[in-house]
N, C-alpha and C positions, 0 to 999 in steps of 0.2 A: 504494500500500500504506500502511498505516497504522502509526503507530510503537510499535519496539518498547519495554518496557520493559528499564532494563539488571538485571542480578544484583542480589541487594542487595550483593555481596562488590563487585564494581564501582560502585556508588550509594554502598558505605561508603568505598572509597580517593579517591571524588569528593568525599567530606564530607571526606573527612582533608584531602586538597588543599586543600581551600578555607580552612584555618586555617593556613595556612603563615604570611600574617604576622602573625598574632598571635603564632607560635613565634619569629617571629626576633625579634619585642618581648623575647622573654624570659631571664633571665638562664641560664647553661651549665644548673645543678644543674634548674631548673624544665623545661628542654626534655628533660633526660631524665624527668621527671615525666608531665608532658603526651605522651610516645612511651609510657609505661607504660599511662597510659589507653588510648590508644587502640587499643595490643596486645590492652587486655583487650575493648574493642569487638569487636575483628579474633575472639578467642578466643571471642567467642559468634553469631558469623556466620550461624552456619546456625537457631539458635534467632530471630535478629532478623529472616532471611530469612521464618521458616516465621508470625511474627507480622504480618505484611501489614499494615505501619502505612504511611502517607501521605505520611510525615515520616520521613525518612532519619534524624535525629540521633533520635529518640525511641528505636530498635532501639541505636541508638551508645549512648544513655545510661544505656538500662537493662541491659546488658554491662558496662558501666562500674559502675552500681550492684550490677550480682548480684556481680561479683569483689570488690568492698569489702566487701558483706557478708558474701563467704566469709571474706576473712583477718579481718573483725573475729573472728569466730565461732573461726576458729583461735587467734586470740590471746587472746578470752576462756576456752579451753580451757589454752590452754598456762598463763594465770596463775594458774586453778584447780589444774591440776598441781604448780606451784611453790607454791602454799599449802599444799599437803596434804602434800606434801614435807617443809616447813617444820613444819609442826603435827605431822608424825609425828616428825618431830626433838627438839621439846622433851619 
């Protein structure tokens, strides 16, 4: 029989695994940084599955980049609100 491929939710905790020692390089505050990423990987799993890329971290990376875009986006919102705030105050 010929082989199977695995999940990509399984190809992604095989990507996570594989950077274990780069994490333990790192200092406490950064390995909680780097578990953050890649929760946000983990958090678009089934979109990086349903993208049939070749390359395991490319679905990790752009999970990674859609979640940064999102809280940029919310915190360019929320500083808009704090200005307008401000400007209705004077």
């Amino acid at each position: 029989m010929g082989r199977t491929i695995p999940s990509f939710r399984i190809a992604l905790e095989q990507e996570i695994a594989s950077w274990k020692d780069y994490r333990k390089s790192l200092r406490k505050g950064s390995k909680a940084i780097l578990e953050d990423l890649f929760n946000a990987a983990r958090n678009y799993c089934s979109a990086s599955s349903n993208a049939v890329r070749p390359v395991r971290f490319q679905g990790m990376f752009m999970g990674i980049a859609v979640q940064h875009e999102r809280r940029l986006e919310n915190i360019a919102r929320e500083i808009e609100r704090i200005r307008l705030e401000m400007k209705a105050g004077n």
